[in-house]
Structures are given as C-alpha cells and as structure tokens.
N, C-alpha and C positions, 0 to 999 in steps of 0.2 A: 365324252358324255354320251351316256347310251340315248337313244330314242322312245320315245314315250308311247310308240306304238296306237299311233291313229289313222285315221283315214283324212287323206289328204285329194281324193278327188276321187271321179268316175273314173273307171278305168273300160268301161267299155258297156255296150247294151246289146243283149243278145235276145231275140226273137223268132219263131217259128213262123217259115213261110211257104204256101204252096210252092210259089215261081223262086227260090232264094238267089240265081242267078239274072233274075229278069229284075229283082225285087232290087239286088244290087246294084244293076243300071242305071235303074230309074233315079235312083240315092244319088249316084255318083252325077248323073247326065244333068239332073234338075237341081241340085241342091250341093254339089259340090264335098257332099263326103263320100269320103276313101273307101276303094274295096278291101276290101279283107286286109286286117292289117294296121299298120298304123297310121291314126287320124292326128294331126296335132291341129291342138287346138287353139285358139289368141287366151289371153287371159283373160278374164273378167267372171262373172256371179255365175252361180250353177243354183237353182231351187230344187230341192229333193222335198216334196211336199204331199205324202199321202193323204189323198180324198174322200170325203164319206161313200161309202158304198152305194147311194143313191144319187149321187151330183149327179147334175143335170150339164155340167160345163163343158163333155163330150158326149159322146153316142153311149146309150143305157149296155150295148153290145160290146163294149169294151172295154178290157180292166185297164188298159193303160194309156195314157199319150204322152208323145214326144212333143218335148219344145227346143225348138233349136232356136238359139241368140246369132241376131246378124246384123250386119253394120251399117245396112242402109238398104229399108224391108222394100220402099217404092218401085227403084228397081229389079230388086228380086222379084217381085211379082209381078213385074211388066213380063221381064222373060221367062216365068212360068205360066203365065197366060198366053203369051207369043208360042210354047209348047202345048200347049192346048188342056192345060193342067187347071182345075176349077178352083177359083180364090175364093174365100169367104174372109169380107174384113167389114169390120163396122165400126164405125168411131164408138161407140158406146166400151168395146172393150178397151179403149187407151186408159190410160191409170196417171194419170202425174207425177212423176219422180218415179214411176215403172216402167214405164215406155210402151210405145204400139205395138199394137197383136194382128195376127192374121190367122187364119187357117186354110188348111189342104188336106186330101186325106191321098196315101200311095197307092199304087193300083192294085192293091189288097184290102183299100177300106180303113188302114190304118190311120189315123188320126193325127196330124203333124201342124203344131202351131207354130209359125214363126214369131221371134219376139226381137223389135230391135229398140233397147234400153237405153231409160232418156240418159240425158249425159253423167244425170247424178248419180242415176244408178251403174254406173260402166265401173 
C-alpha cells in the first residue's frame, strides 16, 4: 500500500546564533538535548500552534519560542537554578488536563518554556 504522504513529526529546529557552539552547551549541559545530530525523543504531544503577531505570552522581541515537554519540571528546575540559570514559573500558568509551565530564556535571550503534561495529557 503506498503512503499517503504526510507529516508525521518534527524533524528538527533550526536557529541562528551568535555563540552556536557556546549556545549548544548550554542546550546540552542544562536541558539535556543532543548536539548536533540525533535527539530521540520519548513519545507523547507535540503543539505546533502559531500566535497572533502581537501575543503578549513571550517577549514582543521575539518571533519564536521553544517548549520542550519533561517528565518531572520540579526537579529540572532545582538543577537549573543550582546552575545559576533564572526560572520564571507561576501557578497561574498550569492549565488542567495541560499540565505545568515554567520559563527560562538561553544565554542568547531565547525564550524556552518547559512543560511537564498532566497525566491526561501524556
């Protein structure tokens, strides 16, 4: 049977960086993804969800942000703070049956939400 030809996930995200080997550290060091190359990734939700041009839900300076899905945010953000890396989390952003939110931005200012999805959503 032939294939229907669609897309079936991300296949990768690519971005322009001053530092792009400092920028990969920090990725790698703090947050556990892969340098250059292949990331695999657990299965579960991916949102692909363009925002009006004026959202207010990150910095006005930025067309894009990253959300990466994690399995258990409390810790990840103990050792991101233990690295000296600035959290921003507020109960107002948790969603029910979405799961909790945080933010960080990399040391380029980039924007990186961590989300780790309640159970229904997994």
């Amino acid at each position: 049977m032939a294939k229907a030809g669609r897309v079936t996930g991300i296949g990768g995200l690519f971005f322009r960086a001053r530092d792009p080997e400092a920028l990969t550290a920090w990725y790698r060091d703090n947050l556990g993804v892969a340098e250059i190359g292949q990331w695999r990734q657990d299965e579960g939700p991916t949102v692909f969800a363009p925002f009006p041009a004026d959202t207010d839900y990150w910095g006005a300076g930025r067309q894009w942000m990253l959300n990466l899905r994690v399995d258990a945010l409390d810790p990840l953000l103990d050792r991101l703070r233990a690295a000296g890396v600035e959290v921003i989390r507020k109960d107002d952003w948790d969603t029910p049956g979405i799961g909790r939110f945080a933010r960080i931005h990399d040391p380029e200012g980039n924007p990186v939400e961590l989300w780790e999805p309640a159970p229904e959503a997994r």
